[in-house]
C-alpha positions as CSV (number, residue, x, y, z in Angstrom):
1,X,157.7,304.3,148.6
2,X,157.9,304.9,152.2
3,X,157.9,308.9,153.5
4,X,161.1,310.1,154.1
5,X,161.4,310.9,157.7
6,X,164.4,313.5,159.8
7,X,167.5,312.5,158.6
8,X,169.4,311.3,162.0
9,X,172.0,309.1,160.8
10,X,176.1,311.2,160.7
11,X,177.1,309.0,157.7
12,X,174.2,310.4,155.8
13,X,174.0,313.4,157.3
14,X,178.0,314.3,156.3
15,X,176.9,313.2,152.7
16,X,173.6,315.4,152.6
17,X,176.2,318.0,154.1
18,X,178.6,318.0,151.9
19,X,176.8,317.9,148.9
20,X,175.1,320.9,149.9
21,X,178.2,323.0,150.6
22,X,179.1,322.0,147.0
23,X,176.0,323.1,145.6
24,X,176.6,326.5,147.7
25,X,180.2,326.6,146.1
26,X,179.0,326.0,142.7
27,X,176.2,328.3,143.0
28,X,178.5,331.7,144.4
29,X,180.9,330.6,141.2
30,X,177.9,331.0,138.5
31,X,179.2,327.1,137.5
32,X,176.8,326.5,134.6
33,X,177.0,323.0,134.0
34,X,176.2,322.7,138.0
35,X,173.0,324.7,137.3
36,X,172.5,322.7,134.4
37,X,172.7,319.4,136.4
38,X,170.6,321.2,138.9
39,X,167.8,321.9,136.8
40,X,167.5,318.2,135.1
41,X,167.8,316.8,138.6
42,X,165.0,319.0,140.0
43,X,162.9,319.9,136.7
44,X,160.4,317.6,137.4
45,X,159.5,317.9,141.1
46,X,159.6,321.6,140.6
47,X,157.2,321.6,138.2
48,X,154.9,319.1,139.7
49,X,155.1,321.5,142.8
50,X,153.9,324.6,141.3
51,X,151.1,323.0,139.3
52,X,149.8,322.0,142.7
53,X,150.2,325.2,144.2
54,X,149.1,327.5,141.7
55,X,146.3,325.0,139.9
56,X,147.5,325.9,136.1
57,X,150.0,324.3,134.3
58,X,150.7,327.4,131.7
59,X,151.3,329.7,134.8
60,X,153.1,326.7,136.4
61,X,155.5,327.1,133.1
62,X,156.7,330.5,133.4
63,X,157.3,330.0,137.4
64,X,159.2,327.7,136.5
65,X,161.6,329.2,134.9
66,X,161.5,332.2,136.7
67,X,162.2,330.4,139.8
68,X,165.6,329.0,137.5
69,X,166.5,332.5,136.4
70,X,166.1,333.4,140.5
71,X,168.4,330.7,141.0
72,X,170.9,331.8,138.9
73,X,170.6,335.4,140.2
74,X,170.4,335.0,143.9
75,X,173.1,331.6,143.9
76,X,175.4,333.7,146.3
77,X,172.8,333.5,148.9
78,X,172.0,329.9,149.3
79,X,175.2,328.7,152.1
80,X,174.4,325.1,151.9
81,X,173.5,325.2,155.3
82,X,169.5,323.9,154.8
83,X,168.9,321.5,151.6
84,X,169.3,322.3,148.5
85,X,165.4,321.4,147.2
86,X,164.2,323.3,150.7
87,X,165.8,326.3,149.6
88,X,164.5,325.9,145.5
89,X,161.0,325.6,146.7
90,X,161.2,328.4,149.2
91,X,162.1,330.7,146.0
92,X,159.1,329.4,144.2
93,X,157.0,329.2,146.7
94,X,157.6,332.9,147.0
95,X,156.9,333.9,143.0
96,X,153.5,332.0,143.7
97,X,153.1,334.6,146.5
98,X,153.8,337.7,144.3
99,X,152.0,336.3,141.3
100,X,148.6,335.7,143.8
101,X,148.9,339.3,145.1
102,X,148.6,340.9,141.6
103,X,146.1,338.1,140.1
104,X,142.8,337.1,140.9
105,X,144.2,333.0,142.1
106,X,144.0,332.3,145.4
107,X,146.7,333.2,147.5
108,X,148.3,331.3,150.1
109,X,149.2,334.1,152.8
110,X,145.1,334.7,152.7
111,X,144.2,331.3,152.8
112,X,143.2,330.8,155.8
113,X,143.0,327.0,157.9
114,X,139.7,326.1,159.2
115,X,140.9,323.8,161.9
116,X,139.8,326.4,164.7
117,X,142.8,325.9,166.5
118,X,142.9,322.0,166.3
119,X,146.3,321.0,165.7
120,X,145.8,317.4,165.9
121,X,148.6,316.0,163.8
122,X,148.3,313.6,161.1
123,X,151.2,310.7,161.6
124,X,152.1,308.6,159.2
125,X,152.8,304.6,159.8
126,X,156.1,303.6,160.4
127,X,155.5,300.4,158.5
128,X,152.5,300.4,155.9
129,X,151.9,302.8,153.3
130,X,149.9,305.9,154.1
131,X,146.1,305.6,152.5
132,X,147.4,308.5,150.2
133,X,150.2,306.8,149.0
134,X,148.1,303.8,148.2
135,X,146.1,305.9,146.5
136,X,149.0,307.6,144.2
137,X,149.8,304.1,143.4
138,X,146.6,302.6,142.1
139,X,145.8,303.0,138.7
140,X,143.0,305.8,139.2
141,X,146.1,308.1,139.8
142,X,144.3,311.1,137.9
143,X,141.1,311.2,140.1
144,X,143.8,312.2,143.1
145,X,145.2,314.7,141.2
146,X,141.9,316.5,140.4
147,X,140.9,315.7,143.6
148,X,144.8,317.4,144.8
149,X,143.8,320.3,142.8
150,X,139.8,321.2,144.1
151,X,142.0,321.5,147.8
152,X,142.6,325.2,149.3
153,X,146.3,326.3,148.4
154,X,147.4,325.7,151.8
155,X,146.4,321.8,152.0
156,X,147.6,320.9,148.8
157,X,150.9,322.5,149.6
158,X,151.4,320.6,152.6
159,X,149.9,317.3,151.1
160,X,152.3,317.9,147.9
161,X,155.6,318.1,149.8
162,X,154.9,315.5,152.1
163,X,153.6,312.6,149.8
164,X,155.1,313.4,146.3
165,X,158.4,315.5,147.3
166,X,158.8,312.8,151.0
167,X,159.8,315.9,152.4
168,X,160.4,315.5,156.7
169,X,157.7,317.3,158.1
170,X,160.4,319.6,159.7
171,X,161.5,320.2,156.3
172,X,158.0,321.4,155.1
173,X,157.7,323.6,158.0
174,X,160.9,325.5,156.8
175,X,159.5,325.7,152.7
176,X,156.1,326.9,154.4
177,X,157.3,329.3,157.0
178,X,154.7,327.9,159.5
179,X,155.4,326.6,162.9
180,X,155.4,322.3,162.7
181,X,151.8,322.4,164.5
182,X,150.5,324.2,161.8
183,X,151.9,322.1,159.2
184,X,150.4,319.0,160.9
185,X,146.8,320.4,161.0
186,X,146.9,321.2,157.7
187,X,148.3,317.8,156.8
188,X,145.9,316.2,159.2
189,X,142.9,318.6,157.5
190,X,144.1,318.0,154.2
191,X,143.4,314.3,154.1
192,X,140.4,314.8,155.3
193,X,139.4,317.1,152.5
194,X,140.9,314.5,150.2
195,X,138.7,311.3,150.7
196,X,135.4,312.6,149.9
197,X,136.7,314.8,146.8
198,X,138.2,311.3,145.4
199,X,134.9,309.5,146.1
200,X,132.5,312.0,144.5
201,X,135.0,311.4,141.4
202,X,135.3,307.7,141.8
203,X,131.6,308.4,141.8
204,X,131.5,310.3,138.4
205,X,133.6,307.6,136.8
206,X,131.7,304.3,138.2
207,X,128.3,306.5,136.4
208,X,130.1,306.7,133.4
209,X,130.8,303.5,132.9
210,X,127.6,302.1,133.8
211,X,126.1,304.4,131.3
């Protein structure tokens, strides 16, 4: 599956905009079976993003549905005027924040990149399939996972909304709060911290087997 890239076409765009200002209507109303169609549309990217960002699946759980119960609470604010899924994982992006502050995980506002002010970005082909992608879609699918989840916060963000969510760079910059340079390096530095993680396991496994 090809990344999705800034949507430029007006059809789509008018689509895109109207579904959000129906969301935003929805939302202000407290429409219940909108939230409910909400939640199964979204359940399982949202949980696939806060397992990568947070690195457990049991605190990944309550996020989750505190991120919902945010949703409910805070619908009047959303205006439809940026995408719906930018705005959800802005809110959970945010409870990951909180929960680092008063825990002992890793927090993503001290996480710090190690580019040293490199901000070479990291562009993906217009035509083939990025090397991560590839990678997603062979059958050693777990090894990039735990490979996804020995990354700094901050990469596996970035590599997270970009590969599995096909978020627009642009888009990712707006979830992250960090200017689109910033978001390239760490994209660009990400992939590079991927390779050899997936190797060393490839590694591990290739042993096993030989064993």
């Amino acid at each position: 599956m090809r990344v999705t890239a800034a949507i430029t076409d007006p059809a789509v765009l008018a689509t895109m905009q109207a579904e959000n200002a129906a969301i935003a209507r929805g939302l202000k109303l407290g429409d219940a079976d909108l939230l409910d169609r909400l939640i199964d549309q979204y359940q399982h990217r949202l949980m696939r993003y806060l397992v990568f960002l947070c690195g457990r699946s049991d605190v990944a759980e309550d996020l989750f549905q505190e991120t919902w119960v945010r949703v409910l609470l805070r619908g009047g604010q959303y205006n439809g005027q940026a995408r719906f899924d930018t705005w959800l994982f802005t809110i959970a992006r945010n409870l990951v924040i909180d929960l680092s502050r008063k825990r002992t995980m890793a927090s993503l506002d001290q996480m710090q990149d190690t580019e040293n002010g490199d901000d070479r970005p990291f562009e993906i082909a217009a035509d083939d399939p990025s090397p991560f992608e590839q990678l997603r879609l062979r059958e050693d699918g777990a090894e990039v996972v735990e490979a996804m989840l020995a990354l700094e916060p901050n990469y596996r963000e970035v590599l997270t909304l970009r590969f599995y969510e096909e978020m627009a760079l642009e888009e990712i910059a707006k979830v992250t709060r960090a200017p689109l340079s910033t978001v390239k390096s760490r994209l660009y530095r990400g992939m590079a911290a991927l390779k050899p993680l997936i190797e060393k396991l490839r590694g591990y496994a290739k042993a096993e087997v030989q064993g």
